[in-house]
DRENDO-1510 file (C-alpha; in Angstrom, 1 decimal, always signed):
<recs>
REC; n; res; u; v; w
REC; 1; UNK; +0.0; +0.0; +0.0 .
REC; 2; UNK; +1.7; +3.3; -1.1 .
REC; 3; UNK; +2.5; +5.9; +2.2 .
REC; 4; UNK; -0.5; +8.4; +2.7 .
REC; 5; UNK; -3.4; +5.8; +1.0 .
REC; 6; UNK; -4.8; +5.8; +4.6 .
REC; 7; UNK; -5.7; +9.0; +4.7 .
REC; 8; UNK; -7.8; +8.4; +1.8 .
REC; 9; UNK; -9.8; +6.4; +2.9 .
REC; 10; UNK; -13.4; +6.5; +4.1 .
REC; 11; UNK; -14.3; +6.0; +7.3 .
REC; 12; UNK; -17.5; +4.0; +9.1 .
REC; 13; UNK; -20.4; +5.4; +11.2 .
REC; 14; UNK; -23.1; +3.5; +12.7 .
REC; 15; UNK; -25.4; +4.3; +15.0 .
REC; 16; UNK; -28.7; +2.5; +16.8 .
REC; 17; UNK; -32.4; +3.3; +17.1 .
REC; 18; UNK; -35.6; +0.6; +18.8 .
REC; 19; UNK; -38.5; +1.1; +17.1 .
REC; 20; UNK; -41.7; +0.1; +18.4 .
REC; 21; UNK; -42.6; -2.1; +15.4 .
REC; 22; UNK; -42.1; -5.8; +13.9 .
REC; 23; UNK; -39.0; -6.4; +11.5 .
REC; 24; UNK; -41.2; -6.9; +8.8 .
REC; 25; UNK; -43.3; -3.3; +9.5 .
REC; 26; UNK; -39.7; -1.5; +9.8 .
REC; 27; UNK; -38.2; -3.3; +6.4 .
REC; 28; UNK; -41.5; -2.8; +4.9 .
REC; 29; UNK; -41.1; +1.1; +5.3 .
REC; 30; UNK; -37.1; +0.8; +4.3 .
REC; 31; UNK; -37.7; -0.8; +1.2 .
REC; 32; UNK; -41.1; +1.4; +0.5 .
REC; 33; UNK; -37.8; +3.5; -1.6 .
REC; 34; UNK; -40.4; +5.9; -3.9 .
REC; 35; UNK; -42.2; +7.0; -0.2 .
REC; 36; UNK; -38.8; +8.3; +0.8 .
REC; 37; UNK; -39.6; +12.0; -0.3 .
REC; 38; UNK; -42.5; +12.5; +1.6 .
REC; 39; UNK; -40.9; +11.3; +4.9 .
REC; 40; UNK; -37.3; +12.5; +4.4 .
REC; 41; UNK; -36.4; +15.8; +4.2 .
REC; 42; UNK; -33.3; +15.2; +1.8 .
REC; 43; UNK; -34.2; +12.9; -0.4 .
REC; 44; UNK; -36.7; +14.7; -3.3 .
REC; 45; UNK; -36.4; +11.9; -5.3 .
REC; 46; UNK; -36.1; +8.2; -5.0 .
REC; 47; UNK; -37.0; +5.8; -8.4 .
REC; 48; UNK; -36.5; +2.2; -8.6 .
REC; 49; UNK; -35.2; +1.6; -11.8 .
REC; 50; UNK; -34.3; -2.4; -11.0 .
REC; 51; UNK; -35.9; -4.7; -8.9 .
REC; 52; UNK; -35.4; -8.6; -8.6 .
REC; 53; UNK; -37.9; -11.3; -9.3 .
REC; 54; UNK; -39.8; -11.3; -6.0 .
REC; 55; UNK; -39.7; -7.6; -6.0 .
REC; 56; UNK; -37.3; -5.9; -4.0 .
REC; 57; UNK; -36.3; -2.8; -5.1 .
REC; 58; UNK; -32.6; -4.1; -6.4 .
REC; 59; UNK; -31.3; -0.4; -8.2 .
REC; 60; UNK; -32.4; +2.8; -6.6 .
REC; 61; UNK; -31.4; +6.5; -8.4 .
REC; 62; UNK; -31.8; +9.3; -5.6 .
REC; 63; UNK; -31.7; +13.2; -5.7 .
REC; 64; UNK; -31.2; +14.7; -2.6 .
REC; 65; UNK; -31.0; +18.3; -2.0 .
REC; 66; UNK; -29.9; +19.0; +1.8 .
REC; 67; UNK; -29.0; +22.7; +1.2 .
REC; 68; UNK; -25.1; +22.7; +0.9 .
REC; 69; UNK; -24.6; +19.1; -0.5 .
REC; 70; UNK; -26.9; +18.5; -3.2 .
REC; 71; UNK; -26.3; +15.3; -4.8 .
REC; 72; UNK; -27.8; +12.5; -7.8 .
REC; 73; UNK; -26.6; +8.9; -7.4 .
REC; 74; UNK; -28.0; +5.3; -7.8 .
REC; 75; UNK; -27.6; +2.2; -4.9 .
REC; 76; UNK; -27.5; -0.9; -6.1 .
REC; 77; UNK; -29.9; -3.5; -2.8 .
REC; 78; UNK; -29.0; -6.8; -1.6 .
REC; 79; UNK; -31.1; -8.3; +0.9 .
REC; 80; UNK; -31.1; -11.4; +4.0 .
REC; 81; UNK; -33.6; -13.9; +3.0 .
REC; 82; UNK; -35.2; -13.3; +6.2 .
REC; 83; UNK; -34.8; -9.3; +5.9 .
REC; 84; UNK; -33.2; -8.7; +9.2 .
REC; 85; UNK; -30.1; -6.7; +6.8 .
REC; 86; UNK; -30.5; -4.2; +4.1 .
REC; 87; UNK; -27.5; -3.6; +2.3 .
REC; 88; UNK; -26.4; -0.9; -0.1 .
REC; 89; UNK; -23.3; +0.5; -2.2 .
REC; 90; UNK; -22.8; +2.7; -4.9 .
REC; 91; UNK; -23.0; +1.8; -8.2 .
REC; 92; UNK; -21.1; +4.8; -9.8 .
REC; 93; UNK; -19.2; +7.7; -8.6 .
REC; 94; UNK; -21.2; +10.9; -8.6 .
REC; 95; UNK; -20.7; +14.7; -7.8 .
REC; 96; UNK; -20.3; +14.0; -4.1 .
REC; 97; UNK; -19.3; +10.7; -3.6 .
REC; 98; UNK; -16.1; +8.3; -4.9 .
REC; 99; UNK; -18.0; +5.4; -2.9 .
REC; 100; UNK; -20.8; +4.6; -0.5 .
REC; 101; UNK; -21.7; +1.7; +1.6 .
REC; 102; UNK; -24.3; +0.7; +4.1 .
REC; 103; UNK; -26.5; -1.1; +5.7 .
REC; 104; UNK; -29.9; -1.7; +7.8 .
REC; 105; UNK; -29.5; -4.4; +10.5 .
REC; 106; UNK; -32.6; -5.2; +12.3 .
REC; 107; UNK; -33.1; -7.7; +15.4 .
REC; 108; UNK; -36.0; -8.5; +17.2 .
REC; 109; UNK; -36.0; -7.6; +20.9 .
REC; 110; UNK; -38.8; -10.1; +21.6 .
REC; 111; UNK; -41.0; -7.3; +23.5 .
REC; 112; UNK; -42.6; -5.7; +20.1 .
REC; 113; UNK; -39.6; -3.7; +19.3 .
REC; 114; UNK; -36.9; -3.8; +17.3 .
REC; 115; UNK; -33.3; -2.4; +17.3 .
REC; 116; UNK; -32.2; -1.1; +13.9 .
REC; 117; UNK; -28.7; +0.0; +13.1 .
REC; 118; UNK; -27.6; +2.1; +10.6 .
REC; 119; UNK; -23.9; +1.8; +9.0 .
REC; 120; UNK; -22.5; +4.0; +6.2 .
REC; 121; UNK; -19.7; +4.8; +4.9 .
REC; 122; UNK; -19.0; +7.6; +2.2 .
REC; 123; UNK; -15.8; +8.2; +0.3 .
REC; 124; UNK; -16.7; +11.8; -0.7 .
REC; 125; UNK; -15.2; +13.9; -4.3 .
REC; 126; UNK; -14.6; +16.8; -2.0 .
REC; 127; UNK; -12.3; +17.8; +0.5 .
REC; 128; UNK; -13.5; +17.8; +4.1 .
REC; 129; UNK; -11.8; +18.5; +7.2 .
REC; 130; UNK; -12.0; +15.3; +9.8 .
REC; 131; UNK; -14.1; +16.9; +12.4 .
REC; 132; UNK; -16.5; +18.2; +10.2 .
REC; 133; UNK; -17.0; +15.0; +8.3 .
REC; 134; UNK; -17.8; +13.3; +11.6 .
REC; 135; UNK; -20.1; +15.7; +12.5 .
REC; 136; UNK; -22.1; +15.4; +9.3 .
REC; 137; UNK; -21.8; +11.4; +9.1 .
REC; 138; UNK; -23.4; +12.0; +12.9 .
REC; 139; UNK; -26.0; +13.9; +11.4 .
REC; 140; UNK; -27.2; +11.7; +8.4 .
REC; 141; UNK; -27.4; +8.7; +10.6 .
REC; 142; UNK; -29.3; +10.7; +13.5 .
REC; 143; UNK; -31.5; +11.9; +11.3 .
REC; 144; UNK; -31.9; +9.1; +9.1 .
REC; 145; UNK; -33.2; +6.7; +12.1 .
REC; 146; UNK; -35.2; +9.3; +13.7 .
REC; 147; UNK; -37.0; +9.8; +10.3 .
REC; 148; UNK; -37.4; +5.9; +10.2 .
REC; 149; UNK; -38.7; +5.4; +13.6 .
REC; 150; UNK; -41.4; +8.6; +13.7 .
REC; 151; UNK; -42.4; +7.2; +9.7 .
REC; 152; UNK; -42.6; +3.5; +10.6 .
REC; 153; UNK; -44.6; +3.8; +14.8 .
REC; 154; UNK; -46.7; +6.5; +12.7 .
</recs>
């Protein structure tokens, strides 16, 4: 690995959320991919343009306008057989991002909620100080599950 190829790379964020739901009312909403703009304030536009025989969405293009970082890119789904994961990555570089990763884990607490983590990690175009990208990866995933939980116990 050539010196300084560390620094390039992108980092992982996750972070937690229990929901008050079954897994199948949580994955139900998380793969419900053309509701996103009317529960998400980022995303204006979400189209499945793939999806696999028993269909799940399997190719997703987005367009998300979240003031400074405005952004058009498709994920390309995999799924568990028993939906308790929902994974995603980047199928092409866009304005904002060299790469993207991620993934919905969700486990049954046994007591009518669930626990759902959210893991992402974006190689971004731009330049971006360490601190700040933290605080941003920090605020996408906080956001993200508290916009899943409030659209999903709705």
């Amino acid at each position: 690995m050539p010196c300084g190829s560390l620094l390039d790379m992108a980092e992982s964020s996750s972070q937690s959320i229990v929901i008050s739901a079954t897994p199948a009312q949580i994955a139900e909403v998380i793969c419900d991919y053309p509701s996103y703009p009317s529960w998400t304030q980022a995303i204006k536009v979400a189209e499945v343009l793939e999806e696999y025989e028993d269909g799940y969405p399997a190719t997703v293009r987005f367009v998300i306008d979240a003031g400074v970082v405005q952004d058009e890119y498709t994920l390309h789904y995999d799924y568990a057989e028993d939906i308790s994961r929902i994974e995603w990555h980047l199928v092409a570089p866009s304005k904002m991002q060299k790469a993207q990763t991620g993934a919905y884990d969700i486990v049954d607490n046994g007591d009518g909620t669930c626990t759902v983590t959210y893991s992402l990690t974006i190689d971004l175009s731009i330049g971006m100080l360490g601190m700040f990208k933290k605080k941003a990866e920090k605020a996408i995933l906080d956001t993200a599950l508290k916009e899943l939980k409030k659209r999903v116990e709705a």
